[in-house]
OpenMM code with the backbone's topology and positions (N, CA, C; nanometers):
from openmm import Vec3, app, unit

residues = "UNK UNK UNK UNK UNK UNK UNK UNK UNK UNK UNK UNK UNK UNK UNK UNK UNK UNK UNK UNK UNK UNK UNK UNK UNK UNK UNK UNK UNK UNK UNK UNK UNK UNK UNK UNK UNK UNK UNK UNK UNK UNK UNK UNK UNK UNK UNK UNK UNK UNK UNK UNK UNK UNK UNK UNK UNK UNK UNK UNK UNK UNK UNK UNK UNK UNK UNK UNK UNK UNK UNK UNK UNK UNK UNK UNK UNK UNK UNK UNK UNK UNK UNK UNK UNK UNK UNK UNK UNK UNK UNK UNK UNK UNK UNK UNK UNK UNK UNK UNK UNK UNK UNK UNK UNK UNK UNK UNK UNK UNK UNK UNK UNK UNK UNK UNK UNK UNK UNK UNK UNK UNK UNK UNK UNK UNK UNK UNK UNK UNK UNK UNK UNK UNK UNK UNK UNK UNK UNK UNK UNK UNK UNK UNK UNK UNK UNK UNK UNK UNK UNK UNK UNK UNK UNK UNK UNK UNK UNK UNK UNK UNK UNK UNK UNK UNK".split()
positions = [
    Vec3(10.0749, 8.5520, 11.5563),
    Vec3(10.1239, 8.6075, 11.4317),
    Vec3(10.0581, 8.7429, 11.4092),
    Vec3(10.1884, 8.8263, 11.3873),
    Vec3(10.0935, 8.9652, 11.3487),
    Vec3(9.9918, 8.9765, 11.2232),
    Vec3(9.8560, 9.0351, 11.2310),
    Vec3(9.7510, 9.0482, 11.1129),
    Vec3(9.6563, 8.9616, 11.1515),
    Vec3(9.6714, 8.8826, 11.2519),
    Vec3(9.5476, 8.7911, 11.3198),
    Vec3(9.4550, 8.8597, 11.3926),
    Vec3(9.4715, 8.9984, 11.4408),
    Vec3(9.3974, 9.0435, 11.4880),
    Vec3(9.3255, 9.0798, 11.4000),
    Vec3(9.3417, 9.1262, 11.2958),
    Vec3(9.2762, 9.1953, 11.1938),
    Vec3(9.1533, 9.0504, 11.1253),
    Vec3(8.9897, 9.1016, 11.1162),
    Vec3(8.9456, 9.0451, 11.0483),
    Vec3(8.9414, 9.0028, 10.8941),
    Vec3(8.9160, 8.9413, 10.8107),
    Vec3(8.9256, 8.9183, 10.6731),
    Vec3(8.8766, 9.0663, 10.6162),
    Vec3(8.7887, 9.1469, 10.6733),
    Vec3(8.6962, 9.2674, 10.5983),
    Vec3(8.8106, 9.3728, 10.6318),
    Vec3(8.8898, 9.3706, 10.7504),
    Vec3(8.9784, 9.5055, 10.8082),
    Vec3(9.1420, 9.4265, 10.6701),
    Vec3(9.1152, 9.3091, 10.6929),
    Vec3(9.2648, 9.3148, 10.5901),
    Vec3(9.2150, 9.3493, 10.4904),
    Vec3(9.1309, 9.3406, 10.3944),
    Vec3(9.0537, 9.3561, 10.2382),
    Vec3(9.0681, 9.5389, 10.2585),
    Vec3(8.9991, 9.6137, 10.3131),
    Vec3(9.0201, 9.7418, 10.3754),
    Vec3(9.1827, 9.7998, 10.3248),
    Vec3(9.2368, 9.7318, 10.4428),
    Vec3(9.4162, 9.7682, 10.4290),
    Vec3(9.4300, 9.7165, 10.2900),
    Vec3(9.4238, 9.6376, 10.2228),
    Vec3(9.4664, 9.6076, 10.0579),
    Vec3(9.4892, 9.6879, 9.9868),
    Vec3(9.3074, 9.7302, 10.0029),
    Vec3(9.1913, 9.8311, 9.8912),
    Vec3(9.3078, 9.9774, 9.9032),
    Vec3(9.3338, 9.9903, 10.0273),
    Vec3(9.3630, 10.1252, 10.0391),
    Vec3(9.5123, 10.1351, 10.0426),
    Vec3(9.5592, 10.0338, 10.0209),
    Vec3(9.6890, 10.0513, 9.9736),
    Vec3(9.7787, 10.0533, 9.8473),
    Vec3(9.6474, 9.9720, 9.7926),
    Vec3(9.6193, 10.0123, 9.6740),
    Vec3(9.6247, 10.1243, 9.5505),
    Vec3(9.5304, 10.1761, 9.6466),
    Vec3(9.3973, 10.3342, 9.6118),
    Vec3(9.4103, 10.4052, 9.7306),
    Vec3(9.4759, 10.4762, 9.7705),
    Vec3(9.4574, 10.5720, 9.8980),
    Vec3(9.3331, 10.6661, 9.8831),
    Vec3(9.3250, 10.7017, 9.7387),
    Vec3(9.2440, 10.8166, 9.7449),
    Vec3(9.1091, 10.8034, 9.6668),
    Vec3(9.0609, 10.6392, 9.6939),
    Vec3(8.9289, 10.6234, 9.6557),
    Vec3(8.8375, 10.6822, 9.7765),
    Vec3(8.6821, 10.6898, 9.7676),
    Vec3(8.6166, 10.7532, 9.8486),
    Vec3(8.5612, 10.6559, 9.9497),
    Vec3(8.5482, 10.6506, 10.0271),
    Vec3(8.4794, 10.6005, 10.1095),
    Vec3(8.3544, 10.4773, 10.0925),
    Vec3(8.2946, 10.5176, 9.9792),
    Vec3(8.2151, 10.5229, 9.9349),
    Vec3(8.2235, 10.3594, 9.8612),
    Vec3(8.3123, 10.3796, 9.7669),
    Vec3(8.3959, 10.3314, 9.6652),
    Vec3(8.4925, 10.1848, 9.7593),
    Vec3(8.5069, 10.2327, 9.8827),
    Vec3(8.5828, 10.1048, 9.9466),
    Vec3(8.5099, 10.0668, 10.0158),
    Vec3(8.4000, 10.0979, 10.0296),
    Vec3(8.2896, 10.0084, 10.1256),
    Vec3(8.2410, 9.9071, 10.0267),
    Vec3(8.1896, 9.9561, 9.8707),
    Vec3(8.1655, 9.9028, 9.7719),
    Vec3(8.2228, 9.7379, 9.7448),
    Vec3(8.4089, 9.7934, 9.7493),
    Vec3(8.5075, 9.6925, 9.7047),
    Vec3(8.4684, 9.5752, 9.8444),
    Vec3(8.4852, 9.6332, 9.9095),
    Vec3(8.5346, 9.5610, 10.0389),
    Vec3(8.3473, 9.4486, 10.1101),
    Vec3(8.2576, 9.4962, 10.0393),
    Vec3(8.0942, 9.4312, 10.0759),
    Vec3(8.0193, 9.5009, 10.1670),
    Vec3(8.0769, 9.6111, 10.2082),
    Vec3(8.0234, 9.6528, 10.3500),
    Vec3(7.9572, 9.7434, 10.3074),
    Vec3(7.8325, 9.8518, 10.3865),
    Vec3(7.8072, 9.9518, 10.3463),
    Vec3(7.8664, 10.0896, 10.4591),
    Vec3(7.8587, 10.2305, 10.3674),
    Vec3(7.9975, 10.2802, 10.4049),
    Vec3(7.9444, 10.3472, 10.5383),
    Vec3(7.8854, 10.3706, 10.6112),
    Vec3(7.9283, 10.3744, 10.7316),
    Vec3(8.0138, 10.3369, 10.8466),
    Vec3(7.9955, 10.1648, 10.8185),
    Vec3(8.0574, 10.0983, 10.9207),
    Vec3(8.1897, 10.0519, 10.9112),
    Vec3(8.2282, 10.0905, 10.7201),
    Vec3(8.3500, 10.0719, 10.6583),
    Vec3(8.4548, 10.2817, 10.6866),
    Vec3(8.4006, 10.3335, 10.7423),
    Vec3(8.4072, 10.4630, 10.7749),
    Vec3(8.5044, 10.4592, 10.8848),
    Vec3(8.3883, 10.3690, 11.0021),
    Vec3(8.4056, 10.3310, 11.1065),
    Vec3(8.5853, 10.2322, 11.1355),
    Vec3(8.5646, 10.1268, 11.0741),
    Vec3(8.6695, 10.0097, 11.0520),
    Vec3(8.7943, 10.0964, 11.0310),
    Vec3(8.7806, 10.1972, 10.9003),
    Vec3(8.9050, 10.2688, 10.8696),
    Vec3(8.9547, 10.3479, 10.9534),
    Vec3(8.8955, 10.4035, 11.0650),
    Vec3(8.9111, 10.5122, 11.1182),
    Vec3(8.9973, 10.4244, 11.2614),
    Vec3(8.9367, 10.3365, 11.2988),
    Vec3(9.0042, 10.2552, 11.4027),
    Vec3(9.1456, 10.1626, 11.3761),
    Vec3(9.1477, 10.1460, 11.2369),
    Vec3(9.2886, 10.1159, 11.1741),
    Vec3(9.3818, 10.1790, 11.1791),
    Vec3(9.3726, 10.3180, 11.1672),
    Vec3(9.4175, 10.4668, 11.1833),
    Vec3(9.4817, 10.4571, 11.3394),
    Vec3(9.3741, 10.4643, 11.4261),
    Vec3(9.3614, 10.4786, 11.5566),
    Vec3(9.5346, 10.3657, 11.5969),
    Vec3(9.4977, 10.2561, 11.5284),
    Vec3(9.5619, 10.1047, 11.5896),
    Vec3(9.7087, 10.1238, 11.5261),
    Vec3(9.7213, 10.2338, 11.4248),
    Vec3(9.8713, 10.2231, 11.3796),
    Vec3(9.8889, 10.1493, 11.2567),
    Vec3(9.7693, 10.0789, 11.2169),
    Vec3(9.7712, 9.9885, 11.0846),
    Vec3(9.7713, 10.0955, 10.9624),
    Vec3(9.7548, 10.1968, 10.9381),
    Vec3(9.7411, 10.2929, 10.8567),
    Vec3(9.7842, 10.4016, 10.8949),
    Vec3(9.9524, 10.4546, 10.8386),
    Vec3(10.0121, 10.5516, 10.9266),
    Vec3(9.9603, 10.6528, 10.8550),
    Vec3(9.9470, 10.6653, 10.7099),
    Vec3(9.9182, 10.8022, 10.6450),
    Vec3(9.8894, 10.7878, 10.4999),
    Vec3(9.8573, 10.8682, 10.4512),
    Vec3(9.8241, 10.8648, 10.3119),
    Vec3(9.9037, 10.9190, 10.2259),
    Vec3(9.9592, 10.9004, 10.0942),
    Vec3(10.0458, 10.9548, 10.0475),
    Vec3(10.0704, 10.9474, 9.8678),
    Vec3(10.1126, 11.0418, 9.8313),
    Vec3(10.1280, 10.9901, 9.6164),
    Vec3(10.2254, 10.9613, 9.5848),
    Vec3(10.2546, 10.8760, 9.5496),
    Vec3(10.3520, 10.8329, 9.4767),
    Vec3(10.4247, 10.9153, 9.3817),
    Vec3(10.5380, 11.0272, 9.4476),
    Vec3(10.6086, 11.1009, 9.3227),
    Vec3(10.6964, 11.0584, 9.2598),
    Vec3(10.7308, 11.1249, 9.1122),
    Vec3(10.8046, 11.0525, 9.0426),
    Vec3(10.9291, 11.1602, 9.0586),
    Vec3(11.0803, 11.1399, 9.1204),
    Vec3(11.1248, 11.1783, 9.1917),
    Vec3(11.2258, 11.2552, 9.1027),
    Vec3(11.2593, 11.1188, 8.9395),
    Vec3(11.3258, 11.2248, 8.8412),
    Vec3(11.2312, 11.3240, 8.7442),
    Vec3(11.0893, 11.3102, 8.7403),
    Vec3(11.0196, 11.3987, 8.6840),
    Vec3(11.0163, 11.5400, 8.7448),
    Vec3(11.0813, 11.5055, 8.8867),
    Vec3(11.1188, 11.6646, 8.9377),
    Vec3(11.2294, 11.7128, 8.9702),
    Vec3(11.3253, 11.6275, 8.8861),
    Vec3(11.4582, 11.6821, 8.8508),
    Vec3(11.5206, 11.6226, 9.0198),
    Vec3(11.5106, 11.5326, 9.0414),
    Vec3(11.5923, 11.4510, 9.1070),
    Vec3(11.6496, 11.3018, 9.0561),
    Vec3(11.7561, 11.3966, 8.9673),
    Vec3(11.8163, 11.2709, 8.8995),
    Vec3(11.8701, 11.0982, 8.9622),
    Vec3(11.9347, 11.1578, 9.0942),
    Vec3(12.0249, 11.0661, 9.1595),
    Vec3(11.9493, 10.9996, 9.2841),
    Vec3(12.0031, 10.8572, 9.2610),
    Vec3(11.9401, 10.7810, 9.4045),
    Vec3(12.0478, 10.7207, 9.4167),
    Vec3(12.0511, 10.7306, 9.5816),
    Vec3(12.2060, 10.6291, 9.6001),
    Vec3(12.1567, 10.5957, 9.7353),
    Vec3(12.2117, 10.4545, 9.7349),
    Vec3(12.2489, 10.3701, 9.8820),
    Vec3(12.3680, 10.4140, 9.9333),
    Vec3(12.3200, 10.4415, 10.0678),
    Vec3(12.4949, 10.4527, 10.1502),
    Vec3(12.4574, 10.3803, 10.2529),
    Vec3(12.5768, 10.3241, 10.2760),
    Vec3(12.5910, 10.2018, 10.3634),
    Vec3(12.7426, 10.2627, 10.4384),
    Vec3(12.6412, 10.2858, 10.5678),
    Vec3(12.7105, 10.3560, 10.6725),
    Vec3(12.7634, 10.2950, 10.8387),
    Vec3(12.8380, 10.2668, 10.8507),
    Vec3(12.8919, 10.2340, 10.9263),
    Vec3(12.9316, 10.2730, 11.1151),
    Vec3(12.9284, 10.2707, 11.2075),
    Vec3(12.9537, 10.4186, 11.3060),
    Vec3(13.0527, 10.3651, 11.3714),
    Vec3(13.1074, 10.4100, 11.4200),
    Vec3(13.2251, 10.3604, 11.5397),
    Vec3(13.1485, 10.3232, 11.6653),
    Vec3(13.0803, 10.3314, 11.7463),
    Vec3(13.0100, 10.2966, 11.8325),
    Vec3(12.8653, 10.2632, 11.8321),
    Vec3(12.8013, 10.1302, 11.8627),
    Vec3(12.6677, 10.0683, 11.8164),
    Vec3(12.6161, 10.1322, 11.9562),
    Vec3(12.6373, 10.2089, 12.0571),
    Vec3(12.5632, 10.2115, 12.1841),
    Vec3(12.3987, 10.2622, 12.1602),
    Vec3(12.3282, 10.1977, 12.2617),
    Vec3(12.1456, 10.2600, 12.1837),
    Vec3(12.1849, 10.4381, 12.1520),
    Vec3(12.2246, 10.4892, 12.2858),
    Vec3(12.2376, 10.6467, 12.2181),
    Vec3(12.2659, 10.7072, 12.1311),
    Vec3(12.3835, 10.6077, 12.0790),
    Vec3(12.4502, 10.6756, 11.9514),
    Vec3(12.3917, 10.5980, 11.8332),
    Vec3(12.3289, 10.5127, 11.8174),
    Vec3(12.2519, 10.4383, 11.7056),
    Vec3(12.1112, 10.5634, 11.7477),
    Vec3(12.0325, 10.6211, 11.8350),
    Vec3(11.9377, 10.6933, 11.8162),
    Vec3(11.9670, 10.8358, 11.7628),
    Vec3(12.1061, 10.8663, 11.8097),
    Vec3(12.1064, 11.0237, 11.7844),
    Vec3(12.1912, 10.9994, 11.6172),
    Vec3(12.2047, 10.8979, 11.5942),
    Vec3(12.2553, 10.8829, 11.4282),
    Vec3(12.1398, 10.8998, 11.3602),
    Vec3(12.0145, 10.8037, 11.4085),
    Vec3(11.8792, 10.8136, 11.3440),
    Vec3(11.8354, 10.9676, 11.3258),
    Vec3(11.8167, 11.0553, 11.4679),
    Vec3(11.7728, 11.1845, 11.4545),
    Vec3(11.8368, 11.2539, 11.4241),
    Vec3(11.9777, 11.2197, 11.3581),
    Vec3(12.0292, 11.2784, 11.2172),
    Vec3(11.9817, 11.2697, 11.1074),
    Vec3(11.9781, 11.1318, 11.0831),
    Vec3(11.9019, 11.1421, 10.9327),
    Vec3(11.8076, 11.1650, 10.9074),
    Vec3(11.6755, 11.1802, 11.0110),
    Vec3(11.5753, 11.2272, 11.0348),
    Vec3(11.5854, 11.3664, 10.9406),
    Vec3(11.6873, 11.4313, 10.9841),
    Vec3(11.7172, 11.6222, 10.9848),
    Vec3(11.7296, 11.6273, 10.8515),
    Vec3(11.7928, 11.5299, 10.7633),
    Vec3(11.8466, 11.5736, 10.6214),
    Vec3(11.7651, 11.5561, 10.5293),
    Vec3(11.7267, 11.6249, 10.4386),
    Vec3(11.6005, 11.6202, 10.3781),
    Vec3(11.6526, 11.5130, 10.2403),
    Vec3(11.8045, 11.5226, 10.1886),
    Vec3(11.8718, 11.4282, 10.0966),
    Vec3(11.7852, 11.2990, 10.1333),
    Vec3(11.7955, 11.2053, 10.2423),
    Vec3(11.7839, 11.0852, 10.3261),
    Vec3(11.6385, 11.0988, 10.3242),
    Vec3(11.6016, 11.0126, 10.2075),
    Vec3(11.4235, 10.9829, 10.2091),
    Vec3(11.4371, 10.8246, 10.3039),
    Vec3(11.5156, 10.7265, 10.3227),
    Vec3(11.4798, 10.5958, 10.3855),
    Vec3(11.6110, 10.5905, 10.4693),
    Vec3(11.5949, 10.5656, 10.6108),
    Vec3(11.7160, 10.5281, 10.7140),
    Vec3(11.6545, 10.3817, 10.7707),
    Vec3(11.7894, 10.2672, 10.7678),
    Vec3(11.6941, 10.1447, 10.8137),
    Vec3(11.8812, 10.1211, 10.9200),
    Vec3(11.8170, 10.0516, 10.9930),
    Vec3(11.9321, 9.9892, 11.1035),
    Vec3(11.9035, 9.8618, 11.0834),
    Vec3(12.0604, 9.8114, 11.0240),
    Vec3(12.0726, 9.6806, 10.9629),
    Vec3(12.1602, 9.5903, 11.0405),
    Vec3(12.1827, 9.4545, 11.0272),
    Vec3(12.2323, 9.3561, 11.0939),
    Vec3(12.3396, 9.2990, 10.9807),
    Vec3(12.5071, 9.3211, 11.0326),
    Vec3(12.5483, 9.2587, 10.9163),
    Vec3(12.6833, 9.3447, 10.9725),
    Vec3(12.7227, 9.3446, 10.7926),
    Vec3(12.8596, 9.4314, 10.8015),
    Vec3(12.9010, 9.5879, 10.8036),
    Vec3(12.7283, 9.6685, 10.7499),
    Vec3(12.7007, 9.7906, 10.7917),
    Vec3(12.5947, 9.7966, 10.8938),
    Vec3(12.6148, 9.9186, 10.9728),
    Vec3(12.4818, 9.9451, 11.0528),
    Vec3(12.4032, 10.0081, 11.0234),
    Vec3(12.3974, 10.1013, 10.8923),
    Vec3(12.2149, 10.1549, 10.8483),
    Vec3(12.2619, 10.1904, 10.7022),
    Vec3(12.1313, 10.1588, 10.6320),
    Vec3(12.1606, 10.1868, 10.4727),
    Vec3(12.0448, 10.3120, 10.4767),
    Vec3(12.1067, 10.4187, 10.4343),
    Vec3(12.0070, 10.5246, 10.3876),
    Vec3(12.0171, 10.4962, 10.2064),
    Vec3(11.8464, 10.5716, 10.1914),
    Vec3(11.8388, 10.5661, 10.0471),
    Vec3(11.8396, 10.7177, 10.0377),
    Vec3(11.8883, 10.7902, 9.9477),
    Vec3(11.9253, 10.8946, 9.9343),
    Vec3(11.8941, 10.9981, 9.7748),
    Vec3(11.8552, 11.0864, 9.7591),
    Vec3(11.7606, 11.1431, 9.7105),
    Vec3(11.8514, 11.3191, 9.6203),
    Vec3(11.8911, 11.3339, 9.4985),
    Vec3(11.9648, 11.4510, 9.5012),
    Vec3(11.9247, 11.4922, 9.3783),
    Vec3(11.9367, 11.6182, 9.3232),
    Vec3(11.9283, 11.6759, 9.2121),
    Vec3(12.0163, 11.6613, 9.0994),
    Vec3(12.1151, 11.6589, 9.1461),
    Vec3(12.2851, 11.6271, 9.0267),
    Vec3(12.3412, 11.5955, 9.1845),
    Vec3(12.4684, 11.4995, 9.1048),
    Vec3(12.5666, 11.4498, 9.1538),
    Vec3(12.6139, 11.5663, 9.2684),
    Vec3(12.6464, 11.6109, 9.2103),
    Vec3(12.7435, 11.7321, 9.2850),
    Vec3(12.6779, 11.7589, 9.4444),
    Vec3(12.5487, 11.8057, 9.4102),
    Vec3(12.4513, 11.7958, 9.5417),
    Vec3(12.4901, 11.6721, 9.6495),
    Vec3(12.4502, 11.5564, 9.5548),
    Vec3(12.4896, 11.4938, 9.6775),
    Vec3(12.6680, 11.4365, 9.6969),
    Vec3(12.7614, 11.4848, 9.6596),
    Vec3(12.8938, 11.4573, 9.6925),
    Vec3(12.9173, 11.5847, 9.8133),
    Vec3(12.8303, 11.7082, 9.7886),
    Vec3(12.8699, 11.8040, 9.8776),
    Vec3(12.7723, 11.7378, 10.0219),
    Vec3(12.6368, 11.6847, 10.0127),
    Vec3(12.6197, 11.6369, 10.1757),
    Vec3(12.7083, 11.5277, 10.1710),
    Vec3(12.7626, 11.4096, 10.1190),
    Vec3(12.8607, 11.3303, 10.1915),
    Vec3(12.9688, 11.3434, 10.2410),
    Vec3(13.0365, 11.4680, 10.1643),
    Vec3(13.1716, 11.5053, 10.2182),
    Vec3(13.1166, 11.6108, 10.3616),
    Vec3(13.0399, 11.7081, 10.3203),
    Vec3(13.0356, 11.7750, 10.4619),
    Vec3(12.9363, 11.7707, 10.5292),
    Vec3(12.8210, 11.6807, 10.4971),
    Vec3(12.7418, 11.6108, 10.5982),
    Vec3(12.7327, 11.4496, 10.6987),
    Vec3(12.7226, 11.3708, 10.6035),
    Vec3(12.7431, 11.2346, 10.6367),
    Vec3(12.8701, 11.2188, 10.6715),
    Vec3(12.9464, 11.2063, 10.5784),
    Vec3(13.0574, 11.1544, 10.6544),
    Vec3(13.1499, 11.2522, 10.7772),
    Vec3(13.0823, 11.3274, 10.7709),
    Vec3(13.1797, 11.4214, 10.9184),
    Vec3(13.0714, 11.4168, 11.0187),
    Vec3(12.9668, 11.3296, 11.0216),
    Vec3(12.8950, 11.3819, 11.1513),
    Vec3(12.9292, 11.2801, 11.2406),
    Vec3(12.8662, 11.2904, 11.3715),
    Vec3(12.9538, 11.2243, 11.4649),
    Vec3(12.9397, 11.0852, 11.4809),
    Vec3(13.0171, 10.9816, 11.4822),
    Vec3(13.0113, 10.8552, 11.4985),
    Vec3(13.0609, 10.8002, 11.3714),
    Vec3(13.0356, 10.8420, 11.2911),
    Vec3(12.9991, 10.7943, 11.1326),
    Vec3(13.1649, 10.7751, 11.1264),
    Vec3(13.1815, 10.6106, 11.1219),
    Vec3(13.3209, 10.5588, 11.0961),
    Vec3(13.3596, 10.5348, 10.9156),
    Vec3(13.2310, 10.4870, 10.8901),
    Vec3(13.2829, 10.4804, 10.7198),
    Vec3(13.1232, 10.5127, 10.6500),
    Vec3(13.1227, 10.5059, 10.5517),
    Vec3(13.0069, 10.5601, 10.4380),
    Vec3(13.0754, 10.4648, 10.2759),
    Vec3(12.9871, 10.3578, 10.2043),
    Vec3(12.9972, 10.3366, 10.0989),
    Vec3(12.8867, 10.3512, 10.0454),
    Vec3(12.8796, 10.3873, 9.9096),
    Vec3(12.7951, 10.4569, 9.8376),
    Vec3(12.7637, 10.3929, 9.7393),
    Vec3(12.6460, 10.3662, 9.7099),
    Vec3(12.5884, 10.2496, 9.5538),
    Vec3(12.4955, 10.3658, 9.4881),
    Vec3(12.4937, 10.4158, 9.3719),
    Vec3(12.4761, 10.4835, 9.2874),
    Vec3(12.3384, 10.3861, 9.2071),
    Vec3(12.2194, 10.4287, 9.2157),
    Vec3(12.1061, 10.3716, 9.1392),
    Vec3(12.1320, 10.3563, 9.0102),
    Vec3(12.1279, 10.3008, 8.9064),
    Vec3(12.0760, 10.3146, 8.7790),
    Vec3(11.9956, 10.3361, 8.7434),
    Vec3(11.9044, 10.2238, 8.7296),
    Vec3(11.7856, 10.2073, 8.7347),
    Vec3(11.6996, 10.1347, 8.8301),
    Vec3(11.5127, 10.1417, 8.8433),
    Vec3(11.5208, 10.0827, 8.9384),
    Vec3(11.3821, 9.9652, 8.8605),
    Vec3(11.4369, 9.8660, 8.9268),
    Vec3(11.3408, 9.7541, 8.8227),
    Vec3(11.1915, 9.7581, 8.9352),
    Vec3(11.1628, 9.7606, 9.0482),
    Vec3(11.0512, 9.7139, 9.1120),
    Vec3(11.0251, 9.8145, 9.2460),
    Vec3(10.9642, 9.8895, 9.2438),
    Vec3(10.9301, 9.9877, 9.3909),
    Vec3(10.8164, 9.9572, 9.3803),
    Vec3(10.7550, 9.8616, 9.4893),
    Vec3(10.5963, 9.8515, 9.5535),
    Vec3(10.6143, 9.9105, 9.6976),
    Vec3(10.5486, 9.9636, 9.7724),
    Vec3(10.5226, 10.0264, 9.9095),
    Vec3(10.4149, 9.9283, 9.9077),
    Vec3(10.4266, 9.8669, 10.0601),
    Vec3(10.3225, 9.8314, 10.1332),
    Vec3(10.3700, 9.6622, 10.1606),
    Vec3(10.2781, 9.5578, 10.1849),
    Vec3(10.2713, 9.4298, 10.1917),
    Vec3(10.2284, 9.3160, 10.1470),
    Vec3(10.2464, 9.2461, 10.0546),
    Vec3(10.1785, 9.1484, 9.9668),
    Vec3(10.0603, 9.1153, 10.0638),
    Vec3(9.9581, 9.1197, 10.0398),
    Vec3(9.8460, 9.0595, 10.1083),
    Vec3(9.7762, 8.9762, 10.0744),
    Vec3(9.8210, 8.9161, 9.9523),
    Vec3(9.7824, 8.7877, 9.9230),
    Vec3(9.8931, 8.6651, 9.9752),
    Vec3(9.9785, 8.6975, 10.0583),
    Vec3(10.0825, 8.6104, 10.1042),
    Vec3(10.0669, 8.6305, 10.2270),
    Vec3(9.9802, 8.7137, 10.2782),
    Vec3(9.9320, 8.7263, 10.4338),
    Vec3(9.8039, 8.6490, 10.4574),
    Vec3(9.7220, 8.6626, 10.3387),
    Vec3(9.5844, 8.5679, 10.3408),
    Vec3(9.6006, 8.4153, 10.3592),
    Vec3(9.6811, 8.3729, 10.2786),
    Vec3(9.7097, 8.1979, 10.2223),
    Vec3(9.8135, 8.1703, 10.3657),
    Vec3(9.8922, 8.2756, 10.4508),
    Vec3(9.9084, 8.2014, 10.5585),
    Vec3(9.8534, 8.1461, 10.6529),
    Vec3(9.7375, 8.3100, 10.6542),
    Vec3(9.6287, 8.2789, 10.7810),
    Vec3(9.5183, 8.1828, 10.7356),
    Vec3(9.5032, 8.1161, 10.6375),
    Vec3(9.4284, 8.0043, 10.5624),
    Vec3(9.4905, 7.8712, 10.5980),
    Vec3(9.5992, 7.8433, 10.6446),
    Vec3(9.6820, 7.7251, 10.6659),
    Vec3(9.6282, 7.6845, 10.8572),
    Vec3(9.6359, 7.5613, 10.8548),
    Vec3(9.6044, 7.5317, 10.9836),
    Vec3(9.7218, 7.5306, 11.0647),
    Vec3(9.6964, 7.5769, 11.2149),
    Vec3(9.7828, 7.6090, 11.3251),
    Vec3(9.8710, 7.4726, 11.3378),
] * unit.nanometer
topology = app.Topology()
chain = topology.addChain("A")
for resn in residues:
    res = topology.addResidue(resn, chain)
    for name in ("N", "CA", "C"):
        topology.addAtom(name, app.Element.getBySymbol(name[0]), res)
């Protein structure tokens, strides 16, 4: 099971700091029991291992006049790996497209999508998304509101598993 490698002090670590990205060092050696050298150490090899891709703030996306969030649920005419990768390093390119996921179902990737006014984003769907290549259909879900955005992984539902006997 993935997170078994990780000791009880390296998951408490990943919590703390997913938490708090931008407590000090200092401050998560504190939380976590350790003293901060070797909690320096731990973080830095988490880093190393891919468990900690980056650090980041949480912006508030209509406080900077990005009114609109929309799901599009996009479709392609051909699933081949090439053309499912070079769809990805499309959406990669568009700065609209904050989340691209490749899904299992009746669409093949839901981007979450990111615009200033409407208009903005009707002009990338008409002459971005939906004309680029592959792209067989595009439906579009319009945010309202949004009741729950957490980033990261319950880790109290990762603890109480690895607490259960094999």
């Amino acid at each position: 099971m993935a997170g078994t490698r990780l000791d009880p002090i390296d998951r408490r670590i990943l919590a703390e700091l997913q938490a708090d990205g931008r407590m000090t060092n200092v401050e998560l050696a504190k939380r976590v029991g350790i003293s901060a050298p070797p909690c320096l150490r731990r973080v830095r090899v988490l880093e190393e291992q891919g468990y900690i891709r980056g650090y980041h703030a949480d912006i508030d996306a209509r406080e900077l006049g990005f009114e609109v969030q929309v799901f599009a649920m996009v479709g392609l005419q051909s699933q081949a790996e090439a053309d499912l990768s070079a769809f990805e390093a499309r959406c990669r390119s568009w700065p609209l497209v904050r989340e691209c996921h490749m899904l299992n179902g009746e669409v093949d990737f839901i981007l979450k999508c990111v615009a200033p006014d409407l208009s903005t984003f009707q002009r990338f769907l008409t002459e971005e998304l939906t004309a680029a290549d592959n792209v067989a259909s595009v439906k579009t879900s319009l945010v309202i509101r949004g009741a729950k955005d957490e980033p990261g992984v319950p880790f109290d539902i990762l603890e109480k598993r690895l607490e259960r006997p094999a």
